[in-house]
C-alpha positions in Angstrom: -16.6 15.8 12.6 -16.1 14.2 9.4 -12.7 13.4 8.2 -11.8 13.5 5.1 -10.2 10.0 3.1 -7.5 10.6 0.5 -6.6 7.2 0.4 -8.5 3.6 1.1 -7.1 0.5 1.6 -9.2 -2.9 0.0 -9.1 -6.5 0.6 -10.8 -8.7 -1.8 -10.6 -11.6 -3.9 -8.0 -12.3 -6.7 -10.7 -14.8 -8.2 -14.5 -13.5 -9.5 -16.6 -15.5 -7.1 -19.3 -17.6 -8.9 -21.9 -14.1 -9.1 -21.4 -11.7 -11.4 -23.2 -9.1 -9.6 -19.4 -9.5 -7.1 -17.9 -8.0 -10.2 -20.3 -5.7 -11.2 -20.8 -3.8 -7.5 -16.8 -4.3 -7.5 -16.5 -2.4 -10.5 -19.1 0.4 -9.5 -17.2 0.8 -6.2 -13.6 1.4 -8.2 -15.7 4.0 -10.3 -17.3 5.6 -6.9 -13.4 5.5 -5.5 -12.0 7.6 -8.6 -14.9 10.0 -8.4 -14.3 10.8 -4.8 -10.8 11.2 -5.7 -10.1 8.0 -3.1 -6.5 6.6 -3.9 -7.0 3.1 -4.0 -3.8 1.4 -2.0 -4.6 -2.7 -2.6 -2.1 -5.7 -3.3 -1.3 -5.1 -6.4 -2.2 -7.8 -8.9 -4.4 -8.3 -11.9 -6.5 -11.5 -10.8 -10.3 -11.3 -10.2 -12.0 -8.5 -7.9 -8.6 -7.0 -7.5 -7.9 -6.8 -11.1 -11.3 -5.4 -11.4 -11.3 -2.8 -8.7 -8.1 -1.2 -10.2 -9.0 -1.2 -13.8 -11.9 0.6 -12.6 -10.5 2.8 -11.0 -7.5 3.7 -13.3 -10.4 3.6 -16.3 -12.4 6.4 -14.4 -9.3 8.6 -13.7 -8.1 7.4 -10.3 -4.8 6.7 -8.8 -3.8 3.3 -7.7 -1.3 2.2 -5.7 -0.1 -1.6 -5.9 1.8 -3.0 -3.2 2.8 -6.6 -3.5 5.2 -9.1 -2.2 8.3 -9.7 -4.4 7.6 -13.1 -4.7 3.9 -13.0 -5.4 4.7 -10.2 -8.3 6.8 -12.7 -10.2 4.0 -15.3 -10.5 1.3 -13.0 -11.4 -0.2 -10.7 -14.4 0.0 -6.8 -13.6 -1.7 -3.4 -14.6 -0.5 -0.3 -15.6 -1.1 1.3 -12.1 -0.4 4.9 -11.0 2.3 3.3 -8.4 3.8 -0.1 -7.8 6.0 -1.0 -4.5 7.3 -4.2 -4.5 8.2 -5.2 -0.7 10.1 -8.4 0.7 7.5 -10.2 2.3 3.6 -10.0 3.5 4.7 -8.6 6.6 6.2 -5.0 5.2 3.6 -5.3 2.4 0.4 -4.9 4.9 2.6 -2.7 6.8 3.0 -0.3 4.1 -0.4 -0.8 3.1 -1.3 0.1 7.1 0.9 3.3 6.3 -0.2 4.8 3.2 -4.3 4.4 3.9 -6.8 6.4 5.8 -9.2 3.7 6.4 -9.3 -0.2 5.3 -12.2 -2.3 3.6 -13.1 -5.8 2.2 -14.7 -6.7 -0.5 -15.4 -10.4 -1.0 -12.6 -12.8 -1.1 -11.2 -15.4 0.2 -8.8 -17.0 3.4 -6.3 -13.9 2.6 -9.5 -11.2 2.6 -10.6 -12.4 5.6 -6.6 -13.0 7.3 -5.9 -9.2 6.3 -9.2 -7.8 7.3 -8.9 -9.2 10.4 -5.4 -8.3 11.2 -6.0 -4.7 11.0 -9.3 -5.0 12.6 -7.6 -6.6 15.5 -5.0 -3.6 15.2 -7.7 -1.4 15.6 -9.1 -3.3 18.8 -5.8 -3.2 20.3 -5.4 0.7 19.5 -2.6 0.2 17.6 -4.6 2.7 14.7 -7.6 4.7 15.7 -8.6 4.1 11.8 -11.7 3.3 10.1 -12.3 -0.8 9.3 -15.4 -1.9 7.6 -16.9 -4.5 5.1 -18.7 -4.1 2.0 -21.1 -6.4 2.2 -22.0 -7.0 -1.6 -24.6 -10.0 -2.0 -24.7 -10.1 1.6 -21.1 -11.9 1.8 -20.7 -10.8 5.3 -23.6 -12.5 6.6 -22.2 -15.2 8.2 -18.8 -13.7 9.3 -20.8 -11.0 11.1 -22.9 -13.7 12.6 -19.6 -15.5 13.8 -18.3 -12.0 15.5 -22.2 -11.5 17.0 -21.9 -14.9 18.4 -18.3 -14.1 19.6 -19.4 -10.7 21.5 -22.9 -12.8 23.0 -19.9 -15.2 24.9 -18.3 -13.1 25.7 -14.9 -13.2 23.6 -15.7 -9.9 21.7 -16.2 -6.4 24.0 -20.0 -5.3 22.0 -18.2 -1.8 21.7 -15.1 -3.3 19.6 -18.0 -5.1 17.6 -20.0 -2.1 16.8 -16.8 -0.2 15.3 -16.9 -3.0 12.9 -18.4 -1.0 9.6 -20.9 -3.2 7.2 -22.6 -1.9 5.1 -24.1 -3.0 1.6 -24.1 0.6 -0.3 -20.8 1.8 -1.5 -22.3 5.5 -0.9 -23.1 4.9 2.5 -20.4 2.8 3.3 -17.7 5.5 2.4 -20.3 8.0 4.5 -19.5 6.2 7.2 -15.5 5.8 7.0 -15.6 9.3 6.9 -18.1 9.7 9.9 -16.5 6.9 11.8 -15.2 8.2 15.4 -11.5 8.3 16.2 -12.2 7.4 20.1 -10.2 4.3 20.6 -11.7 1.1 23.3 -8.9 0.0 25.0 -9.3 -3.7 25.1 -7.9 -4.7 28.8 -10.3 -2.4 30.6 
């Protein structure tokens, strides 16, 4: 049974990348979130894919919710969005983000994308959250880190069944298609 997402949580990149097509299937994506009438909950600032994912969103009609680190809000530029929480630390800030979202992706980014994605993919491996995780694989970004995680599950450090629940896809349609198809069922891992 499909279930239906009110709210999405993204990773990606506060810089552009050196492609323009990151931006451009970045923007598309915020547009696609608005229409769907996805709440976009994402960390908050103004810098590169971020900034562009939320202007896109707010430009098409969508609500966005910010949440971002005290610290990190003072050093950076910010957007009008529909909601802005301002936590202590990282820690309560992907916490809250954990709280407020149906299902989490990643766009491309950097060491952070990758840390957050990660985190709440191992959350999900762990059955701490029985929610959707997946990757949008724009310009095949992914490649390589689903290569890695393949290689981790063919020695055996990765169960295949926690690898499969890993979502990448390179179609923002599909990819949101399959969030909303994506089985509740949790793996536990120490079985």
């Amino acid at each position: 049974m499909a279930m239906i997402i009110r709210s999405l949580c993204v990773f990606c990149g506060s810089s552009f990348g050196t492609e323009t097509v990151y931006g451009e299937k970045t923007r598309e994506f915020g547009k696609y979130l608005a229409e769907r009438k996805i709440t976009l909950i994402y960390g908050g600032g103004a810098a590169g894919l971020m900034g562009v994912l939320a202007e896109a969103v707010l430009d098409n009609g969508g609500s966005v919710i910010g949440i971002i680190p005290e610290m990190i809000y003072k050093k950076v530029e910010h957007l009008p969005l529909t909601e802005t929480i301002i936590t202590e630390d990282m820690h309560s800030r992907k916490r809250m983000m954990y709280d407020k979202s149906d299902a989490f992706t990643a766009l491309p980014g950097g060491i952070g994308t990758i840390e957050e994605i990660s985190e709440i993919y191992t959350w999900q491996q762990l059955g701490y959250h029985r929610k959707a995780v997946s990757l949008y694989n724009i310009n095949n970004f992914y490649y390589k880190f689903a290569e890695f995680l393949d290689s981790a599950c063919d020695m055996g450090f990765i169960k295949e069944i926690h690898r499969n629940r890993l979502i990448i896809e390179q179609d923002a349609e599909k990819l949101i298609e399959k969030i909303e198809n994506y089985s509740e069922e949790t793996v536990d891992k120490w079985s």
